[in-house]
Backbone as a ProteinNet text record, in pm:
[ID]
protein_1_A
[PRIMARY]
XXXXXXXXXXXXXXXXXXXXXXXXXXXXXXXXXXXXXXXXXXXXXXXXXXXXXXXXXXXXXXXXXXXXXXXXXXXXXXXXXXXXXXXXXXXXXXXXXXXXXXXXXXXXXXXXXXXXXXXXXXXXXXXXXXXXXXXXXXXXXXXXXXXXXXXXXXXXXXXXXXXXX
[TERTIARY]
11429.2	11535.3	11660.2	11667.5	11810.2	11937.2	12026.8	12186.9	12167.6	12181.9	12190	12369	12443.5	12567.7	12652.8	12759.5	12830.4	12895.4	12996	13066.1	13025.2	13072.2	13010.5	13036.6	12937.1	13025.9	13030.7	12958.1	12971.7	13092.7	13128.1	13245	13246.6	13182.2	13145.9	13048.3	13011.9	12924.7	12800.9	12720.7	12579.9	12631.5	12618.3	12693.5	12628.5	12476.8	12369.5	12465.6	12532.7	12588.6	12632.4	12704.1	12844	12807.2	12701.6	12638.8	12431.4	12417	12275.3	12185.4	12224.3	12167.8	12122.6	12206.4	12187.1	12014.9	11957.7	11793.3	11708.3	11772.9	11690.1	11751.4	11828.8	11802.3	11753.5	11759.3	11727.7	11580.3	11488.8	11365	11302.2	11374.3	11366.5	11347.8	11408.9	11432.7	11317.8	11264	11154.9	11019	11035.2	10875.1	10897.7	11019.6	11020.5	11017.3	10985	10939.5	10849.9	10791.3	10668.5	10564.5	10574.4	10440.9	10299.6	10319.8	10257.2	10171.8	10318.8	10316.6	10366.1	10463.8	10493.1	10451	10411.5	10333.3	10482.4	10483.1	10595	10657	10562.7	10628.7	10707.5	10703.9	10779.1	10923.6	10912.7	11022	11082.9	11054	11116.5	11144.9	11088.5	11156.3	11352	11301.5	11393.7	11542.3	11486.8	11600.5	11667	11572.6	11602.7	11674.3	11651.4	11754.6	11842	11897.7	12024.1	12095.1	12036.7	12084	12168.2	12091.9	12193	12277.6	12249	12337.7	12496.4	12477.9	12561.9	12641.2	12586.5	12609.2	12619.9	12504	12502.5	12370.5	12416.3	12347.5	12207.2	12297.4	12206.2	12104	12092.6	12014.8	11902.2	11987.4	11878.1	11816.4	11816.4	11786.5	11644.2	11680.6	11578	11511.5	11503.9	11402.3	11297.5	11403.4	11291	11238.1	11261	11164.1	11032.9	11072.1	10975.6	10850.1	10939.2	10850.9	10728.1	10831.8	10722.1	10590.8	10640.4	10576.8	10445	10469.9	10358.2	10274.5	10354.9	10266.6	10292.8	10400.3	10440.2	10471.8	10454.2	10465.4	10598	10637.6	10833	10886.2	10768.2	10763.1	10806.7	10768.9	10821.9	10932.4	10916.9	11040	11158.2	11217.1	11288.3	11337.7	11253.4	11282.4	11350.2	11334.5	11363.7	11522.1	11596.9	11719.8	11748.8	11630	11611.1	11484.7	11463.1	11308.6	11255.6	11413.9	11391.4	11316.1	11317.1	11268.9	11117	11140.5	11018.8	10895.2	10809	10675.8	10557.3	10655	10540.5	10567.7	10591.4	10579.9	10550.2	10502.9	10365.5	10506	10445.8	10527.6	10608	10553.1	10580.7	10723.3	10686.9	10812.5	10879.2	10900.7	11009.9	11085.6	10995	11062.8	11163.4	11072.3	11122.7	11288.9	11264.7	11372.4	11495.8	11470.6	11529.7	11571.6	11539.3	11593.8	11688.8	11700.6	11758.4	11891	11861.8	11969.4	12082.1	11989.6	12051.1	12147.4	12114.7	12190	12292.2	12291	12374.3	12487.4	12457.4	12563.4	12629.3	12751.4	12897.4	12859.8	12791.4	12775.2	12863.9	12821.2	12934	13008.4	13118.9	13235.3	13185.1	13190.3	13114.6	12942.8	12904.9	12767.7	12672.4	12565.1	12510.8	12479.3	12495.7	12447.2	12279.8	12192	12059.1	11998.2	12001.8	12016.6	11838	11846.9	11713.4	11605.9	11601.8	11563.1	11463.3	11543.6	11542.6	11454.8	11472.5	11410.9	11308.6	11259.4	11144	11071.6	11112.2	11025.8	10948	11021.9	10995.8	10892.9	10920.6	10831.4	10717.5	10683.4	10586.3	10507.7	10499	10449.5	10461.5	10526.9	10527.4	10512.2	10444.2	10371.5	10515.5	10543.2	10692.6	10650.7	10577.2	10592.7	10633.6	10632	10643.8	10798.4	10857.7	10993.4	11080.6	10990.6	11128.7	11155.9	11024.6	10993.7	11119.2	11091	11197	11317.4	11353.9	11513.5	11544.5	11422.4	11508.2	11492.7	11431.2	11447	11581.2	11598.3	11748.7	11863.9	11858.5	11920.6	11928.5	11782.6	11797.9	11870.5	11873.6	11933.9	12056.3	12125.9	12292	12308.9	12248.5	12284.6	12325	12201.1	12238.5	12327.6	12360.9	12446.7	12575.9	12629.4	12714.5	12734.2	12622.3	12627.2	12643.9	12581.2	12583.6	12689.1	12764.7	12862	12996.6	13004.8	13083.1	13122.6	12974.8	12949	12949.9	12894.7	12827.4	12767.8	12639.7	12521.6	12444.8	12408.4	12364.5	12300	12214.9	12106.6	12018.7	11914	11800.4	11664.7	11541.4	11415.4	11379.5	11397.2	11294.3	11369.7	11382.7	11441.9	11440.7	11362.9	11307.4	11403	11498.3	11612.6	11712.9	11805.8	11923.3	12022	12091.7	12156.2	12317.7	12355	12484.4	12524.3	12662.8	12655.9	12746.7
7011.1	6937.6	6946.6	6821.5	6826.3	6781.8	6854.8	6799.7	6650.1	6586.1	6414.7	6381.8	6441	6430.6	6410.2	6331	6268.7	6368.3	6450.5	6554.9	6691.6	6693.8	6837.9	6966.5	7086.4	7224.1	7283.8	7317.6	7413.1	7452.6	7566.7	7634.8	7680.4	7682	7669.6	7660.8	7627.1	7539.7	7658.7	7641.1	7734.3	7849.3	7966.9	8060.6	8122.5	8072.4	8131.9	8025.3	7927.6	7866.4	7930.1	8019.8	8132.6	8233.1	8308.2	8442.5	8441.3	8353.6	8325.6	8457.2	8578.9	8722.3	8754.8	8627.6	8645.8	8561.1	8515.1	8454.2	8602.1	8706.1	8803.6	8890.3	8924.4	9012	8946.2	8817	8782.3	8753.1	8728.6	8758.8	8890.4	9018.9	9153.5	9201.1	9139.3	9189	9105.2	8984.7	8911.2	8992.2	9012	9128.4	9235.6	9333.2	9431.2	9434.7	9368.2	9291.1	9239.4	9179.3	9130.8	9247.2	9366.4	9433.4	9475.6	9369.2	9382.1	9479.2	9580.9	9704.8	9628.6	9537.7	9481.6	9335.8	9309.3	9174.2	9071.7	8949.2	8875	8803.5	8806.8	8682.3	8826.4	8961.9	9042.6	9036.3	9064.5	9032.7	8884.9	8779.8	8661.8	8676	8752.3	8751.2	8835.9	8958.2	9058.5	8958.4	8887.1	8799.5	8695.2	8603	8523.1	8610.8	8732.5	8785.4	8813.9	8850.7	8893.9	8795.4	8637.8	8503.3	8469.2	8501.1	8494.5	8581.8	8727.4	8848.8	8788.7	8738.8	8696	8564.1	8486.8	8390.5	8245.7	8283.2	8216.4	8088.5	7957.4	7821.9	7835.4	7872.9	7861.2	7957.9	8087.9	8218.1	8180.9	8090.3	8100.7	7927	7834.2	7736.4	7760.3	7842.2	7891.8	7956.1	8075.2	8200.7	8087.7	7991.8	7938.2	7850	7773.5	7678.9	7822.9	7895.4	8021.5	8033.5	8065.5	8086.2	7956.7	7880.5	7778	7697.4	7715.3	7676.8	7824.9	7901.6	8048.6	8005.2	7941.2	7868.7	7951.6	8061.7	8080.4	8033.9	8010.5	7931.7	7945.3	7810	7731.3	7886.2	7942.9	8037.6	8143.6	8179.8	8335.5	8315.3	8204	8149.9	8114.8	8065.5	8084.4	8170.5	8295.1	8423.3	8513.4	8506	8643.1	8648.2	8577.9	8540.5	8646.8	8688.7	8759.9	8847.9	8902.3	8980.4	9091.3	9180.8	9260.2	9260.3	9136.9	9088.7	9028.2	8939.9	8866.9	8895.9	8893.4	8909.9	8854.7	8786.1	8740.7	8803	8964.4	9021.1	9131.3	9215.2	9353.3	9437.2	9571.3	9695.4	9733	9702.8	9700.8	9591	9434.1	9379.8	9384.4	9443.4	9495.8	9621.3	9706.3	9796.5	9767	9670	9631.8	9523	9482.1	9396.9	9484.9	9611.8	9665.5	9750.5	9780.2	9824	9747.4	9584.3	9515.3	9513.7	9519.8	9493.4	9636.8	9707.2	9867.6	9863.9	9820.2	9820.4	9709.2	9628.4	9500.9	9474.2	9510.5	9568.2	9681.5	9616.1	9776.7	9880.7	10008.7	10121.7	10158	10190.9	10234.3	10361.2	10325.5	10417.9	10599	10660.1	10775.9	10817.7	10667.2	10732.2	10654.6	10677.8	10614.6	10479.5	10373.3	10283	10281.7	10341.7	10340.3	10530	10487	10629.8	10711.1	10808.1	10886.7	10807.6	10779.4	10702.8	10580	10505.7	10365.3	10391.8	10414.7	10578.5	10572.4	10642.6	10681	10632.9	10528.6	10414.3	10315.2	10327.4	10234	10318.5	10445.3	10528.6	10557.6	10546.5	10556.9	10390.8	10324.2	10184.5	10141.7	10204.8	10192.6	10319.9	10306	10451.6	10431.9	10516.6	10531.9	10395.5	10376.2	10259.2	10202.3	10147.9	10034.5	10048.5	10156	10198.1	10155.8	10215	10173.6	10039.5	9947.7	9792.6	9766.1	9745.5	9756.9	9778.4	9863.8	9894.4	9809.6	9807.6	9727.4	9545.5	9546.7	9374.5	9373.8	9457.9	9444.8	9436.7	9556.4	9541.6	9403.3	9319	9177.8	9086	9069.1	8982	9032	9141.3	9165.4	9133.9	9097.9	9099.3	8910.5	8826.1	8684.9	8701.1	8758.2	8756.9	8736.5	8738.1	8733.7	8632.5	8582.7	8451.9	8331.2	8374.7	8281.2	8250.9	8357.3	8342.8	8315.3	8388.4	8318.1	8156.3	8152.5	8022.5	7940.3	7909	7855.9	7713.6	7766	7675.2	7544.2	7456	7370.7	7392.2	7423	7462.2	7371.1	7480.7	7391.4	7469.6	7387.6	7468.6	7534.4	7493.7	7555	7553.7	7666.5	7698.7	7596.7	7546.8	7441.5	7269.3	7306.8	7185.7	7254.6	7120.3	7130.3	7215.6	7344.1	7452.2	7383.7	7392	7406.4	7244.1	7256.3	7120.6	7084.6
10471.8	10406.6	10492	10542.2	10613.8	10519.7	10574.8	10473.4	10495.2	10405.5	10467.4	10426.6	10357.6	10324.4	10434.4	10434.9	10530.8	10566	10463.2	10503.9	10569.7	10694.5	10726.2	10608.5	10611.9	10560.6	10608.2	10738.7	10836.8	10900.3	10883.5	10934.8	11102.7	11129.5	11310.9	11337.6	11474.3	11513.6	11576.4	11602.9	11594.4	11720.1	11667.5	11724.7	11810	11826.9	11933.4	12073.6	12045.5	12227.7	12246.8	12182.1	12265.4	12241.3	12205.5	12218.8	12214	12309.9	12326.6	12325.1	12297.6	12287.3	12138	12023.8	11943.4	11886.1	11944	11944.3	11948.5	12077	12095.8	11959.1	11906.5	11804.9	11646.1	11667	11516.7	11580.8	11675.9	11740	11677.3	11747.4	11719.2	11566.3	11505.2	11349.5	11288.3	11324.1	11308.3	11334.6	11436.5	11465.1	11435	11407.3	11358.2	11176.6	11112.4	10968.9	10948.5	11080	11042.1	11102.4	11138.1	11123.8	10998	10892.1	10823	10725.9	10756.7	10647.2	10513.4	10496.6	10367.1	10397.3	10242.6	10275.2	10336.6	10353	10393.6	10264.4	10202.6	10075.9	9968.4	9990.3	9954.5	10021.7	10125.8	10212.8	10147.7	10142.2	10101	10011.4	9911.5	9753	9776.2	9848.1	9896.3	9929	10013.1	10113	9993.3	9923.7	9860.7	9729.9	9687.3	9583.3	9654.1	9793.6	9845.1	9843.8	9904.9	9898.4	9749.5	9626.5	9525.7	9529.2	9509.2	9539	9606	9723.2	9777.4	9728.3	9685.9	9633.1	9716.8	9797	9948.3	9895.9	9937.8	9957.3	10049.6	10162.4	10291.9	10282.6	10262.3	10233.4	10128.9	10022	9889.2	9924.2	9964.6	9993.3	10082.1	10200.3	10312.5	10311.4	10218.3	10176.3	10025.4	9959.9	9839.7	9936.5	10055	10114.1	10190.1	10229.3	10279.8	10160.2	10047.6	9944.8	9904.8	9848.4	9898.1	9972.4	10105	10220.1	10199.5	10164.9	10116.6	9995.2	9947.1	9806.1	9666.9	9679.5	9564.6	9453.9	9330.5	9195.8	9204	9141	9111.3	8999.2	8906.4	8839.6	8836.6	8982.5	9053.9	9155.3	9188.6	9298.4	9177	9074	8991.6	8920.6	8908.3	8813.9	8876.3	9037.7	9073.1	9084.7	9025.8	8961.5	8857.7	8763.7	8682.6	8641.7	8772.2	8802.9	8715.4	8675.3	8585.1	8462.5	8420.1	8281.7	8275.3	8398	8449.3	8461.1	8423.5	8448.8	8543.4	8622.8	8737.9	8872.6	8862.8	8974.2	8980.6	9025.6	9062.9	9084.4	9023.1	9032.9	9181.8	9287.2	9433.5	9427.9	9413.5	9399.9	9385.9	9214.7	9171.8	9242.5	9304.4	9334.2	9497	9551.1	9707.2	9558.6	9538.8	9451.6	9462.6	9334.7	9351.8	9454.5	9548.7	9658.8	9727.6	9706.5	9782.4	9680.8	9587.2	9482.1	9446	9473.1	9448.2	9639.3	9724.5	9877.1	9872.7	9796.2	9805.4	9675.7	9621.9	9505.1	9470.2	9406.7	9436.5	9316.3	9381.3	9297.8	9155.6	9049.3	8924	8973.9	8949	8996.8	9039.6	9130.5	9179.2	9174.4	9190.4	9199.2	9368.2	9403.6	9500.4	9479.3	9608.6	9542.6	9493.3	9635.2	9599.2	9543.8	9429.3	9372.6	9392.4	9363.2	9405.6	9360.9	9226.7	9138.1	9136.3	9227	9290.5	9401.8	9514.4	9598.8	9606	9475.1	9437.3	9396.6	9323.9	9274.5	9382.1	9525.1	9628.9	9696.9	9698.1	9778	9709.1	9566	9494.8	9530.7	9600.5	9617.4	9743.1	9810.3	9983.2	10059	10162.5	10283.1	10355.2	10443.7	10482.9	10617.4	10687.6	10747.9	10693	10562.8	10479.1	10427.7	10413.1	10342.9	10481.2	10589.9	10701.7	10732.7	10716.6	10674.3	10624.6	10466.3	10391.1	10391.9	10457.9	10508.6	10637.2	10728.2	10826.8	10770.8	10648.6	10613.4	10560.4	10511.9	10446.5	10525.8	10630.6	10755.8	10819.1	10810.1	10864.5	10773.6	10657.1	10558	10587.5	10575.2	10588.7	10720.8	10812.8	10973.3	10945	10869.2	10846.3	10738.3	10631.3	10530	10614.2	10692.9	10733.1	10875.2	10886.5	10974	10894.2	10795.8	10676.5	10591.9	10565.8	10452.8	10518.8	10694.5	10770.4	10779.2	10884.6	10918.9	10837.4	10749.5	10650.3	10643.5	10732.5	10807.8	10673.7	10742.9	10629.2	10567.5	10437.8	10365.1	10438.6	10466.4	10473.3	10419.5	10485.7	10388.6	10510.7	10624.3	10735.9	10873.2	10959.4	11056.2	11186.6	11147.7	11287.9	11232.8	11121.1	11066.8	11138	11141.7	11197.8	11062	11129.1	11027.8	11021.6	11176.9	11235.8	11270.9	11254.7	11315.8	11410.9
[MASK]
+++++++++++++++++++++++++++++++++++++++++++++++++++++++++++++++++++++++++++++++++++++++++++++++++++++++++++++++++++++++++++++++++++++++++++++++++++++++++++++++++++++

């Protein structure tokens, strides 16, 4: 899905021309996520709740075309808006969910954001390959969270569309 709207929204123009180093680390963070300790359409759920988290177009536009293009139901690709409640996702989800949600949201006044708790729940459903997975996907979403919420690239469904303009 390309923007077809006349008006640009992009706030600058694709930031890989003036720092072309940036292909090799969003490359890097790509294969370092995809070693297939966590499935991928976990990871997309992860990304696509930070995308609301944030309150970002471009993030949640591109992780639901991901989802999609995987063949996830409109079902589970809609809920995870509200996953807690939801029932179309496996104890693991939720817990990678919450992990993304417990790192991306402002802790209650003196406590951690990702509390033992939270933790534990992730480590009870992921082998530590899989936890460091996990942390460095998150690491990758806040690395675009902020190309994104900067920039603020065109929504699209699939990386191979024009973002920037």
């Amino acid at each position: 899905m390309t923007n077809t709207a006349a008006v640009s929204i992009s706030r600058m123009p694709n930031p890989g021309e003036f720092v072309p180093e940036l292909a090799d680390v969003s490359a890097a963070l790509f294969r370092a996520t995809g070693n297939r300790s966590v499935p991928r359409t976990t990871i997309n759920l992860m990304h696509l709740r930070a995308g609301q988290i944030v309150h970002n177009t471009y993030l949640t536009v591109l992780n639901t075309g991901f989802l999609r293009k995987a063949g996830e139901s409109e079902a589970r690709i809609t809920a995870v808006a509200s996953w807690q409640d939801a029932p179309y996702f496996t104890p693991a989800e939720r817990a990678a969910l919450a992990l993304v949600e417990a790192t991306l949201q402002p802790a209650p006044h003196g406590r951690e954001r990702v509390t033992d708790e939270v933790y534990a729940e992730a480590a009870r459903h992921f082998d530590d390959k899989a936890l460091a997975t996990l942390t460095i996907a998150i690491g990758q979403i806040n690395f675009f969270i902020a190309l994104a919420v900067i920039g603020k690239p065109q929504p699209v469904e699939s990386l191979a569309d024009q973002q920037w303009d």
